[in-house]
C-alpha positions in Angstrom: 39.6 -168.0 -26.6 40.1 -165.0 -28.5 42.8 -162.3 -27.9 40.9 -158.8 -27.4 42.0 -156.3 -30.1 43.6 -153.5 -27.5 45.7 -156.7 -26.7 46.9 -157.1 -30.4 47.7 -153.3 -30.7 49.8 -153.4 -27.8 51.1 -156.6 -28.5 52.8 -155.1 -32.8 53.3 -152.3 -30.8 56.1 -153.5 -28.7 57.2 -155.8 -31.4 57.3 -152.7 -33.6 59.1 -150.5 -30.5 61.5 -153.4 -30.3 62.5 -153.3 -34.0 62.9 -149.0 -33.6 59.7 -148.5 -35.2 57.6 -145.8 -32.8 54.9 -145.1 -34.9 52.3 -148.0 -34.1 52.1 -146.9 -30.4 52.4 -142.9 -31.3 49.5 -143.8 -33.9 47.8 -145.1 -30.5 47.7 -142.5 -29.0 45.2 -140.0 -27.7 45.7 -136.0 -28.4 45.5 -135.7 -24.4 46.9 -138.6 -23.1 49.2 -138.5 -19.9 52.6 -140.9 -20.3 54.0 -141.3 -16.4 57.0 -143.0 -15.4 56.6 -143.5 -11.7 59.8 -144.6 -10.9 62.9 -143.4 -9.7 64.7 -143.3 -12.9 66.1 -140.6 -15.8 62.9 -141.2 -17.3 60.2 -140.9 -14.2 57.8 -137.7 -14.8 54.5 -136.9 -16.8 54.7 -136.3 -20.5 52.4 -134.8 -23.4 51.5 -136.8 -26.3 54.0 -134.3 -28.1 56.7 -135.3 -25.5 56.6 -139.1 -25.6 59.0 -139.3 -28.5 61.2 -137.7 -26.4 60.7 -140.1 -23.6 61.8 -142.7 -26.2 64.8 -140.8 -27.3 65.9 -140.4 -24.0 65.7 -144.3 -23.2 67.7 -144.8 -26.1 70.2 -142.5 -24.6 70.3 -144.1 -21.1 70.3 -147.7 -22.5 72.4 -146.8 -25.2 70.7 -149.5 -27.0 71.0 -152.0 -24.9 67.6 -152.0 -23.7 65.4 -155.1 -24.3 61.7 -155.7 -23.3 59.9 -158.9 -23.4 56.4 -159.3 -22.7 55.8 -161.5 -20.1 51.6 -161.7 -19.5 49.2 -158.8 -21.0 45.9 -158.7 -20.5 43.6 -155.8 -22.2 39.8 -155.4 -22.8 38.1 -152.1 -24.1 38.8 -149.7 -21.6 42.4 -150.8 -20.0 45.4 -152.9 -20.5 48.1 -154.3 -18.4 51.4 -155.0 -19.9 53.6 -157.7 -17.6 57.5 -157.0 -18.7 61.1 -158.4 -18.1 63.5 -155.8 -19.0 66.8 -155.5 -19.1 70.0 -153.5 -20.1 73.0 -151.4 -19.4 74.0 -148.0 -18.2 77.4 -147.1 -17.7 78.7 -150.2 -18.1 76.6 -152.1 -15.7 73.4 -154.7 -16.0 70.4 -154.0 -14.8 67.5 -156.3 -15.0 63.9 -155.4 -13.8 60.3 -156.3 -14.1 57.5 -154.2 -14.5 54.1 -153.5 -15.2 52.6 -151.4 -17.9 49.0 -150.0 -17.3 47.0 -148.3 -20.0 43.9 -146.9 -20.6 41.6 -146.7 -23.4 39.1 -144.4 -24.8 37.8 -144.0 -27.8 40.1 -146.2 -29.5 43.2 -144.5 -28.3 45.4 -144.6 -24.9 44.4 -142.0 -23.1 47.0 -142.7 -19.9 50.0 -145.0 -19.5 52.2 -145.7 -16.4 55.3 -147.5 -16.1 55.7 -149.3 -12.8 59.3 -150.9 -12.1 60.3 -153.8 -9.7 62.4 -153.5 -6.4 65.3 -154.2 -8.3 64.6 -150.9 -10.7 64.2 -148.3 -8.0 67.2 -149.8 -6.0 69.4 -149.2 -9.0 68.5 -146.0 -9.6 68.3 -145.0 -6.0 72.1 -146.2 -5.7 73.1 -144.1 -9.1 71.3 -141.2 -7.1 73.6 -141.5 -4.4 76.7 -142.4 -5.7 76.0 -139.1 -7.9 75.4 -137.0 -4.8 78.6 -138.6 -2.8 
């Protein structure tokens, strides 16, 4: 069985992500792709190719480092891929571990859309930093 090419991209992508290297997955991408984080977290919105580095920085910030994503199952032909993750890491001094899924889609050789989708345990970490910040 051979691995489909979108699945290799994405594959030294997060490898390259996971070393501090952005530039295979901003090389990826399409002039007018939409990056969405649907969750709950400092990170959930809608960004322009432009604004994805940003999106990155900001992880950083929250994680202070301490993020860590492992691929769990991917699956990708020409026109999407799906990205299974474990991720973990800490913010203000406390774990959190999650799962999620990644979806992309592909045109023209280049993502055209990404979505994050976190776990259960994602949202209900962020939803309690939400309300211990509003107490």
């Amino acid at each position: 069985m051979t691995t489909h090419p979108n699945a290799l991209l994405l594959e030294n992508a997060y490898q390259a992500i996971g070393q501090g290297d952005l530039q295979p997955m901003l090389s990826m991408l399409a002039e007018d792709i939409t990056w969405t984080d649907s969750t709950l977290g400092p990170l959930a919105g809608s960004y322009a190719k432009d604004e994805v580095p940003r999106f990155f920085g900001t992880m950083m910030d929250v994680y202070h480092g301490t993020l860590r994503v492992e691929i769990a199952g991917m699956i990708a032909d020409d026109a999407n891929g799906i990205v299974l993750t474990r991720e973990s890491g800490t913010v203000d001094g406390q774990p959190v571990a999650w799962t999620a899924v990644h979806v992309y889609t592909f045109g023209n050789g280049r993502i055209t859309r990404f979505v994050n989708y976190g776990s259960a345990e994602y949202q209900r970490f962020w939803a309690g930093k939400q309300t211990a910040a509003s107490s």
